[in-house]
N, C-alpha and C positions, 0 to 999 in steps of 0.2 A: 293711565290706569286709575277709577276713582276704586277708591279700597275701604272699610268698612267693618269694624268687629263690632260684635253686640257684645252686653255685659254681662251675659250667660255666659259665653264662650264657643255658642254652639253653632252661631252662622258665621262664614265669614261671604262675604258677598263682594263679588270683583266684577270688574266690568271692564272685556276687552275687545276694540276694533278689530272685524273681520279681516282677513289678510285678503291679498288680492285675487286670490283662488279661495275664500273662502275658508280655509283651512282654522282650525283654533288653536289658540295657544295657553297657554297655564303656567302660572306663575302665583307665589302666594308666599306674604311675609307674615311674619307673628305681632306687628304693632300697625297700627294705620302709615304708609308708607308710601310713596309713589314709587314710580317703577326706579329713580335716580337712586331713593333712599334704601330699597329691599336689598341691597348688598353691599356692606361694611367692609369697605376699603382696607378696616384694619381685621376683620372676623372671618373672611373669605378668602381661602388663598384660590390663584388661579387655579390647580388641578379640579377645586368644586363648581367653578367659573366653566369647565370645559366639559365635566360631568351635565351638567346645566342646559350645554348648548347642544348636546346629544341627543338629551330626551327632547328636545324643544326642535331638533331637525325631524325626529321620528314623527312628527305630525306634521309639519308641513316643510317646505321650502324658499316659504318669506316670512319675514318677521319684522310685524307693526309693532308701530312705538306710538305709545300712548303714554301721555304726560299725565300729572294728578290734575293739573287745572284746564288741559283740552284735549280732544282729539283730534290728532291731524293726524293722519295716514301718509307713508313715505308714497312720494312718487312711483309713479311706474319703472322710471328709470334705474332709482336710486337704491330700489329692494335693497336688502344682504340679502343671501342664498345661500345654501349649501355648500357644502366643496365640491357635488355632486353637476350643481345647476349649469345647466346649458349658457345661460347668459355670460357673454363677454367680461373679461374681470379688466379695474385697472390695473395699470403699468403698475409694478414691483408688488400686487397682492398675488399674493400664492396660499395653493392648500394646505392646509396642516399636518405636512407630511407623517409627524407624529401622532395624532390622533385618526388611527383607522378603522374601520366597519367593525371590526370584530371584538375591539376594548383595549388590546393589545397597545395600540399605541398612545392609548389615553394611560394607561400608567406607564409609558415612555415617557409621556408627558408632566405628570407627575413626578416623576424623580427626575428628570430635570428641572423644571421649575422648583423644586424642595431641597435640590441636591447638597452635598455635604462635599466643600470644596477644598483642595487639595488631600494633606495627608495627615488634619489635625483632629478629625473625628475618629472615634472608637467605630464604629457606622465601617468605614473606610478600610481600621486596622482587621475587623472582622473578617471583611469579606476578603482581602488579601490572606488572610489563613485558610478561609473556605476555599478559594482557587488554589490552594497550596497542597493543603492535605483533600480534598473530595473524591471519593473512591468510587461514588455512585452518582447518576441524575439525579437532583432529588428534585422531591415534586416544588411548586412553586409555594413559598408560605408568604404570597405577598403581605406587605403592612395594609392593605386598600381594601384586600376581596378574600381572604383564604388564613386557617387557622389551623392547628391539630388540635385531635379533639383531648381530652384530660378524663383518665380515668376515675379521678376525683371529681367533686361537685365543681360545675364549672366555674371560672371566675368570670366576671361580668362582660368582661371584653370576648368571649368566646360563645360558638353556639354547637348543637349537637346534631347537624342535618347533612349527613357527606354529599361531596360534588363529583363531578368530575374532574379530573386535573388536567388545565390547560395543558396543549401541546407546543405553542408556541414561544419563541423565548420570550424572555424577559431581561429586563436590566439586573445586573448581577447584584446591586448594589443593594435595589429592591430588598433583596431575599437576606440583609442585614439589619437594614431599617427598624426598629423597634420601635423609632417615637412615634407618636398618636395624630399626627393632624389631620388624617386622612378619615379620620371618626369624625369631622367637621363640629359646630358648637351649637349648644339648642338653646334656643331662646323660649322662653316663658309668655304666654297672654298675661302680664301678674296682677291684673287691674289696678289698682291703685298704688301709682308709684311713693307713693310718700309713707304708705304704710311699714311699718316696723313690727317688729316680733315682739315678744311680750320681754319683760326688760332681766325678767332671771335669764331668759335662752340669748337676748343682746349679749348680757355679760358675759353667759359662757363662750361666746361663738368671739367676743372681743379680746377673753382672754388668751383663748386659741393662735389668736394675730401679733399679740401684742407681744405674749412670751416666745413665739420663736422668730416668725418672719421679721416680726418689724424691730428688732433687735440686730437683725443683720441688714435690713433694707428699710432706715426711718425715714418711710417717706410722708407720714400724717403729718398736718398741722401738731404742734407742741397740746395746744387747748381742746385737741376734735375728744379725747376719754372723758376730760370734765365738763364738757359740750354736752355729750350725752349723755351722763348723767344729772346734768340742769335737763335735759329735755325731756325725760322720765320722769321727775319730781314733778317738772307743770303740767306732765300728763296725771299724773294720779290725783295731781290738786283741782284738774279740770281747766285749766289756763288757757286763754290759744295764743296760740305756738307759730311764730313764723321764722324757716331757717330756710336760707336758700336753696336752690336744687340740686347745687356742686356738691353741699356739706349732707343732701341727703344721698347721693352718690358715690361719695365718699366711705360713707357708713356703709354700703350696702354691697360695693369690693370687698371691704374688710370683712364684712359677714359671708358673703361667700369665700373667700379664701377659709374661714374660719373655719365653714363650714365644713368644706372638701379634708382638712386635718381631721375634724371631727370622725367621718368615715375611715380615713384611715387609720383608727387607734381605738374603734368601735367604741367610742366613747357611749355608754350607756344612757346618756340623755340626749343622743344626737334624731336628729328631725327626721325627715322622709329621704331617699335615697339621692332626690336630685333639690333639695331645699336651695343648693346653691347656683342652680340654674335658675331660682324665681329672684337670687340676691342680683344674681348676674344679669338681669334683665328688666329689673329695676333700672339699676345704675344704668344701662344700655339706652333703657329710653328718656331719665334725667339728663343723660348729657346731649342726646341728639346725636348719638354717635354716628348715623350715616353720610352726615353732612359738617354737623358742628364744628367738630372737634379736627375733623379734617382740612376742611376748605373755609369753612362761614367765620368760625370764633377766632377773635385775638384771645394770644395766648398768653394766661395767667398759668399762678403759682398752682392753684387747684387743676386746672385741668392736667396741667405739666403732670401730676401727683395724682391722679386720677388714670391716666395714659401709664405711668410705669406700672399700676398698681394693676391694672388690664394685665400687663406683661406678666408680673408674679403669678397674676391666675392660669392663665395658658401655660406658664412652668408647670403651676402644676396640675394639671391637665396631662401633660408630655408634649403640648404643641409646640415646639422649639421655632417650629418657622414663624406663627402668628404671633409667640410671645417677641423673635426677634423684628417684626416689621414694627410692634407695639412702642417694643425699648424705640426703636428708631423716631417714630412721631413724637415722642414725649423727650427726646435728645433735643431735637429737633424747637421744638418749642422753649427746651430749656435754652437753646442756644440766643432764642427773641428775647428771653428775660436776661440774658448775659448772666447765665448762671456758670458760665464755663470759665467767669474771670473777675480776681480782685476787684470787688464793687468798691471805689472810694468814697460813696455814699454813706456819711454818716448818721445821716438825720433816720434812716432808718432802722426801726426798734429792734432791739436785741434779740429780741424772740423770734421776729423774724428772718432775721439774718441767716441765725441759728437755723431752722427749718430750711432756708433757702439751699446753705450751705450745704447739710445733710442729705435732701433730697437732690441735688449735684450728683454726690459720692455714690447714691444708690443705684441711681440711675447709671452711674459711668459702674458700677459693681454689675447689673444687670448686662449692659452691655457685652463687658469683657465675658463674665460666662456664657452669656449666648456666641458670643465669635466664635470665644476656643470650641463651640461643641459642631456649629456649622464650618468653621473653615470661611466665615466672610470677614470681609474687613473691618476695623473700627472705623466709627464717624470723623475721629477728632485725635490725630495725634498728641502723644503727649507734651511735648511743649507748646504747644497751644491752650495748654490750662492753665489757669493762674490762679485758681480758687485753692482758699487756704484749704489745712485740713481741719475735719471737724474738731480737735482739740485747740485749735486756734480760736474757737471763738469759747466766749465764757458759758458753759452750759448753765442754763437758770431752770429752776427749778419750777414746777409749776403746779400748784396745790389740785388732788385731787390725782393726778396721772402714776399708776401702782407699775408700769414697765421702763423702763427707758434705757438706750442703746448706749454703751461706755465709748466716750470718746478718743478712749487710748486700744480698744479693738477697732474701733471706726478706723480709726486714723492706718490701723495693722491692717484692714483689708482695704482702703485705697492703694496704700503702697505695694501689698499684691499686685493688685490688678493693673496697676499702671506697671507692674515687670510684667505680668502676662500678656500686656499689649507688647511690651520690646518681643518677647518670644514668638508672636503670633508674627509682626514684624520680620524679625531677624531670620524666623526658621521655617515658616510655612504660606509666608507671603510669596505669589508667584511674581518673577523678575523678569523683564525681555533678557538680560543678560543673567542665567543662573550662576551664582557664583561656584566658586571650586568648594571641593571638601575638603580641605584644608581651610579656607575661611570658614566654613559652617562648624568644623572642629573648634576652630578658637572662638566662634561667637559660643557655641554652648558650654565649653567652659569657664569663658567668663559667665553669663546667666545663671552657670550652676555655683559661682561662687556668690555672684549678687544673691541668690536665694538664699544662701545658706546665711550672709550675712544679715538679710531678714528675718530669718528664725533667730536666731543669737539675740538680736534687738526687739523684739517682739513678744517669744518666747524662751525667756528663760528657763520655764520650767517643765521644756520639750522632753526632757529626760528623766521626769522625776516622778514620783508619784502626787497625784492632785486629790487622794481622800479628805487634807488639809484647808482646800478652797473650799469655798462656800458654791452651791450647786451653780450658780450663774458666770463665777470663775472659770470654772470644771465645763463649762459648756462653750463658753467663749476660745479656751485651748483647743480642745474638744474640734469645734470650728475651723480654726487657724491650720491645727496638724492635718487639719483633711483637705483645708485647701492646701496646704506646702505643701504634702504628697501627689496631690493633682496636677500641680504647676512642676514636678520635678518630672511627674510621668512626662509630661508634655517636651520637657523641655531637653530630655536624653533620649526620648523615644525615636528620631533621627539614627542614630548611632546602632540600636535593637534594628531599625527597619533594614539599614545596612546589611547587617549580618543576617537575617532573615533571605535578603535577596543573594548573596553569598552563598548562601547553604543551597536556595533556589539552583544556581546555577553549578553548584558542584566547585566552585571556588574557593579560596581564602583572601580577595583581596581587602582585608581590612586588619589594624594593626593591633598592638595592646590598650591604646587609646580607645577605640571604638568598643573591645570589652568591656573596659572599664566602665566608659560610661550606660553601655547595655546593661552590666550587671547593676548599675545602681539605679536601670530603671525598673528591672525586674524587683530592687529591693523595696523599689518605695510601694509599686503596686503588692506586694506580698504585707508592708507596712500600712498599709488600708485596711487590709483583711484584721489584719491585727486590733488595729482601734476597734475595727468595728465588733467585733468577736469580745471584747472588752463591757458589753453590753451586754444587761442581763435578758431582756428582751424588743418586741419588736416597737414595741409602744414607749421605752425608755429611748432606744435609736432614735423614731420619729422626734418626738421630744428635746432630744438634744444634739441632734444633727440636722444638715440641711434634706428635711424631706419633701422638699422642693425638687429636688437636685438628687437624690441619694441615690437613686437607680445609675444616673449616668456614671458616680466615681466608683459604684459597683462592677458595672461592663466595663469601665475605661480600665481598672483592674485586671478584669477577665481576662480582657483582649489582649495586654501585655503577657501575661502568664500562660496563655493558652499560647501566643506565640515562639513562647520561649520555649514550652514543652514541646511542641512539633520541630523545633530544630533541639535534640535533644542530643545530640552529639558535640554541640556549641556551648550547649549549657548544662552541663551536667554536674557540675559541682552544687546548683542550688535546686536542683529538680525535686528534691524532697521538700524544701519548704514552699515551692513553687507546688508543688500536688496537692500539701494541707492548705495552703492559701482557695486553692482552687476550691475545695473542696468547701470551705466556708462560705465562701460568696454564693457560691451556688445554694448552698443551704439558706442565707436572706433572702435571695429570688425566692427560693419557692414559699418561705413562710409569706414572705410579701406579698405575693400574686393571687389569693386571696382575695384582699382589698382594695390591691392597687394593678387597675387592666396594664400599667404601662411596665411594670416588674413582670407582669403574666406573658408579653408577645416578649421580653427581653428575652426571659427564662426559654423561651420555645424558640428562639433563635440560635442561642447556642448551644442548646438543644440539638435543633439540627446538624448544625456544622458537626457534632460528637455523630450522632448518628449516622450521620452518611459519609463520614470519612472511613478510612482507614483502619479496623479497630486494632491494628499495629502501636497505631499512634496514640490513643487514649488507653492504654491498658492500666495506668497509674491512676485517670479519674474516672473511667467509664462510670463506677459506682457511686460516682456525686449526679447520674444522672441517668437513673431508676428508669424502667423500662414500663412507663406511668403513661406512657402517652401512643397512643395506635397512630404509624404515619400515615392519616387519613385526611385527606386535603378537606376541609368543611365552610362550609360558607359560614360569616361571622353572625352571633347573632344579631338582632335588631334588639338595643337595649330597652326592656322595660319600661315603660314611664307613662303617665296617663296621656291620654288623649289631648290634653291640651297642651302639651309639649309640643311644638311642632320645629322638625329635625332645621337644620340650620348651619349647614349649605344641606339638603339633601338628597344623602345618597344612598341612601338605603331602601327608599320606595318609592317608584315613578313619579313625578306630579301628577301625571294624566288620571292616577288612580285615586288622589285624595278627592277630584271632585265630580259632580253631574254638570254636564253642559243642559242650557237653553237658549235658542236663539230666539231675540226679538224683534218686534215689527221691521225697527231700524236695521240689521243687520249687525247687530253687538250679540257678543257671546254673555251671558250671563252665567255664572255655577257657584255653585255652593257646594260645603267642607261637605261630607261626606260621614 
């Protein structure tokens, strides 16, 4: 396919080989691309890959492959086809039983290929309560196609057009799913990738990164703040300027990350609604990301550091799946540079080291959270790492940089996350041989005392009042107590699911042990609600908690507390705090949803589960969840954004509609954007 943007924006001109009936086909990327480079290995997950092949059967039944530098037409033999096509298939291809005529089995599809594995996602614990208490059918609220509509002004991830509501089932899992990947990623036309924003909106969008994310995840070079600001001073002096294309990529993650915070805390000087889809597609096409960074490039420090920094954007996004293929390429890469082990390399600089070091922890910090929230494995057991912790190397100071990550938190959230790999390990890793419950008793009581011996050495001042710290203190605790209550949910929640299925069956097989440790999982998620309610508002939360992350240990809460209230005959001793808790969290959803689409489908998820159960069952919170919402199945909007946004994987508008066909002398399709 030869491909072609003008620097208006307003043609784009493709050229594709007739099929062998003649048929046309459409196809169209946001940067000049051949057909290998228009879908990003790490930006595309397969459910938009199957989306794709849908629209692309509805016009014909072969499909030519045209390369950027020839056209050669498949054989007659060798067509692909349909699942429909009469012709002969080879031995072991078969059709895609899961994807069928009607869409049905394309979001089969979807949540399998996305799905949330065993019993360690909130995702998972939801929908085992919605099978629990569900008193009605309720309509479908897939994460992909269907919405309820909001009595209030809507938030951006919703639209106001009712549907009908599918008849056929769905995966049940579906109708728990809150996170966002199915909204696919847009990419920008942004003409000139080098270009930068004026250097007051640099700073503010830098400061945005510097003070929350990159203080829990340091993955920039030490020198990239006073890098850019030498590179503003030789702009205003009129210098020219040569900096590579990693370090202009670099910058332009950072600015979009910035950005997307911006948005959510309606900062008053924030840019245009999608400013960080133009940051995002900068960097996208500095790094060559269709091909580069995947299969072409040897892997350096930058890219390593580039690739995880991919990942924190899709966090926060809510794409969990793209963020975790992200984590994995940039592990991956890290593992070429042997960042995964004591370098006895001394000849190199402390600086770097330092960097080297940090950007390790971040990426193995990234990892661990995306696992615990999919249920997939780690890359890299932990004795397999040998790399010091960040406070082992001497931090140096470096003139000009106003943020930097304390190496005695660093050090506090490694040591986390490597017990959250024993837990993901020990308790929800699946076995050919399941062990007994009696060993899974003793493994989670030792885990619950290794944790607790990490808060002790960590946090001392878990139990005190912190108006005395200094605000970067107070937020690094702040941090830690949110992860310790997340990693305690995880790691007792075994013991709750027990008694859950107990009550299920009208039984008592479980002892004082399994109480015990239920109740201390219900306290920790009711001890979430609490930090966070500790907040004066939504913009101090963002601010000083992971709002990255914040929706998931909101639901991960929920989902503990909503299931202890539906066995309310098991837990009735703590039901009262367990109803205020409830009642709070729901109250951050909904201020949050708002600004953030991924708190807006959270909020309307369990939502539902309240609505169509039982109202036996919620009579303690029905009133945390206002009767604000008409259960009206609505098709999702198509988000706003100029015309030269174009959707990425897209699913929201035919291709066949974005352009005009003409066919030439030769028999090539030619069209143009529309």
């Amino acid at each position: 396919m030869a491909c072609s943007i003008t620097g208006d924006d307003s043609v784009v001109d493709v050229v594709l080989l007739r099929g062998r009936n003649g048929s046309r086909q459409s196809q169209y990327a946001p940067f000049d691309m051949s057909d290998e480079e228009a879908e990003s290995p790490a930006s595309m997950s397969s459910s938009s890959r199957a989306s794709a092949a849908q629209q692309f059967q509805q016009h014909s039944r072969s499909h030519p492959f045209a390369s950027s530098s020839s056209h050669v037409p498949f054989a007659p033999e060798t067509l692909p086809t349909s699942d429909q096509s009469p012709l002969p298939r080879l031995d072991g291809i078969v059709a895609e039983e899961s994807c069928d005529e009607d869409g049905t089995g394309a979001r089969n599809c979807d949540v399998a290929e996305a799905g949330y594995l065993g019993q360690i996602s909130e995702v998972q614990w939801l929908q085992s309560l919605r099978s629990r208490v569900q008193a009605v059918e309720a309509v479908f609220v897939g994460p992909a196609d269907v919405s309820t509509s909001l009595s209030h002004p809507a938030s951006p991830a919703f639209a106001a057009s009712p549907i009908s509501v599918p008849a056929s089932p769905v995966p049940h899992v579906a109708l728990t799913n809150y996170y966002l990947d199915d909204d696919g990623i847009k990419l920008a036309d942004c003409g000139n990738p080098f270009e930068l924003p004026p250097e007051h909106t640099a700073g503010l969008l830098f400061h945005c990164f510097s003070t929350t994310v990159h203080t829990s995840f340091p993955l920039l070079p030490p020198t990239l703040e006073s890098q850019l600001r030498q590179y503003y001073d030789l702009v205003r002096h009129g210098q020219a300027i040569h900096c590579p294309e990693k370090w202009f990529a670099l910058v332009n993650l950072v600015f979009a990350i910035g950005a997307k915070f911006s948005h959510l805390v309606q900062a008053n000087w924030r840019a245009d609604e999608l400013d960080h889809v133009v940051y995002l597609s900068r960097a996208f096409q500095l790094l060559s990301m269709n091909d580069t960074i995947v299969v072409l490039s040897t892997p350096d420090l930058s890219t390593t550091q580039a690739a995880g920094l991919f990942a924190v954007y899709y966090m926060t996004l809510g794409h969990v799946n793209r963020a975790w293929v992200m984590v994995g390429i940039a592990m991956r890469s890290a593992f070429s540079l042997g960042l995964h082990i004591q370098d006895g390399n001394y000849s190199i600089p402390a600086l770097k080291q330092q960097s080297m070091v940090r950007t390790w922890w971040s990426l193995h910090a990234l990892e661990s959270l995306l696992s615990s929230i999919t249920g997939r494995p780690n890359i890299i057991p932990n004795e397999d790492i040998t790399t010091p912790l960040p406070s082992a190397i001497p931090e140096i100071e470096v003139p000009g940089v106003t943020a930097t990550a304390d190496s005695r938190f660093l050090d506090a959230d490694a040591n986390l996350n490597l017990l959250t790999q024993q837990v993901i390990s020990g308790l929800y890793t699946q076995r050919r041989s399941p062990p007994s419950w009696d060993y899974i008793q003793q493994t989670i009581v030792s885990l619950v005392g290794e944790l607790d011996k990490w808060a002790v050495d960590y946090i001392p001042q878990f139990h005190q009042e912190t108006w005395s710290l200094t605000h970067e203190q107070q937020r690094e605790i702040f941090l830690l107590k949110l992860q310790y209550y997340r990693l305690k949910i995880l790691t007792t929640r075994p013991s709750l699911r027990r008694i859950e299925r107990c009550y299920e069956a009208g039984t008592d097989d479980y002892n004082s042990l399994d109480q015990s440790v239920a109740d201390a999982c219900i306290q920790a998620a009711q001890d979430v609600a609490s930090l966070l309610t500790a907040e004066l508002n939504l913009t101090a939360l963002y601010e000083k908690g992971p709002w990255w992350s914040i929706v998931h240990n909101i639901m991960q809460s929920l989902a503990v507390l909503m299931n202890a209230i539906s066995c309310s005959a098991t837990f009735s001793d703590p039901s009262k705090n367990s109803v205020a808790a409830v009642h709070q969290l729901a109250n951050w959803l909904r201020r949050m949803r708002e600004t953030n689409s991924l708190a807006a489908r959270a909020y309307q998820v369990v939502y539902s589960i309240v609505k169509t159960s039982d109202p036996s069952v919620w009579v303690d919170i029905a009133d945390a969840f206002p009767d604000e919402m008409a259960m009206v199945v609505q098709q999702p909007a198509s988000t706003l954004f100029d015309p030269k946004y174009l959707p990425w994987p897209g699913k929201e508008q035919s291709s066949d509609a974005l352009f005009r066909y003409e066919l030439d002398d030769f028999g090539n399709y030619h069209f143009h954007m529309l």
